[in-house]
N, C-alpha and C positions, 0 to 999 in steps of 0.2 A: 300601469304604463309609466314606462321613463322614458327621459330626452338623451335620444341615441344622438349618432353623429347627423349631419346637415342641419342641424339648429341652430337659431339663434340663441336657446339658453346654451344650448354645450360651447357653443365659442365663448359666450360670458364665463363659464365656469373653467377653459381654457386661460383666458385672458387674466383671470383672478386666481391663478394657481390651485384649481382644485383637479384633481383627473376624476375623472368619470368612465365607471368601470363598462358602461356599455356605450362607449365613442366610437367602438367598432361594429356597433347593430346600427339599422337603421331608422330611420328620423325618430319614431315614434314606436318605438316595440311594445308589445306585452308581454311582460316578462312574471313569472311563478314567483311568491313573495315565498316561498318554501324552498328557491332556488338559490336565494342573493347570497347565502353562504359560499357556495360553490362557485357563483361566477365573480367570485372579485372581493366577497366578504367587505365592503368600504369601513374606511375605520368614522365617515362620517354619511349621515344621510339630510339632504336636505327636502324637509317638506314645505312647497309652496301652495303661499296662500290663494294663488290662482292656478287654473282655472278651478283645480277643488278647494273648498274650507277644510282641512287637514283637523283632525283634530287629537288630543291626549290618547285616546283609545286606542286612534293610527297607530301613533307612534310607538305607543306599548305594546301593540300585535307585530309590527313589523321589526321589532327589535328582538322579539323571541325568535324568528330566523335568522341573526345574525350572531357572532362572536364579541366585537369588539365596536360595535357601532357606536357612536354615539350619534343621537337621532336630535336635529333642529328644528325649527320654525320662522319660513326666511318670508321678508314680505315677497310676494311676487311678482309686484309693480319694478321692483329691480332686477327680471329679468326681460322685461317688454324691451322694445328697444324703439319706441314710442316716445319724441319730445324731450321733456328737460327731464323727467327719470334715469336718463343714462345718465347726465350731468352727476347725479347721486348716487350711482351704483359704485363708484369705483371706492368712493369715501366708506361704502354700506359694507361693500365686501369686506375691507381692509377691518373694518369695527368686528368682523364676524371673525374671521380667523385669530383678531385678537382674544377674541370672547373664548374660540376653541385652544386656543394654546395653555386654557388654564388647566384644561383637560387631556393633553399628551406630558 
């Protein structure tokens, strides 16, 4: 499952400059991990730590269907949009794309 469009995470991942290759499906799709080449290949994926615990094993399974991924570990609590956690997301994001630019 990824966060299609009508989200509160895909407007975060809007709002932080990331695009999101399924902003055109809706809310909550299920999409074939055997597919994500084909619909959009992302050159990043991020796994949050909510509502699943993501773990290395994920990320090494879901990166053998992709070309060019590179695969994260984003806390989750910075896509709630719950209280003073937004207060922190924008600093969080901004730390994350710097962390990825060492990798383009």
């Amino acid at each position: 499952m990824v966060a299609g469009n009508d989200t509160y995470i895909n407007k975060m991942l809007q709002l932080n400059k990331f695009e999101n290759i399924y902003q055109n499906m809706s809310r909550y799709p299920k999409v074939e991990i055997n597919k994500i080449r084909y619909e959009g290949d992302p050159e990043v994926i991020i796994l949050s730590s909510e509502p699943f615990p993501f773990k290395d094993e994920h990320a090494v399974e879901i990166s053998t269907f992709t070309n060019r991924s590179i695969t994260v570990f984003a806390d989750g609590e910075m896509f709630g949009w719950h209280g003073s956690r937004l207060l922190l997301a924008f600093d969080y994001f901004k730390a994350l794309h710097k962390k990825l630019e060492s990798h383009f």
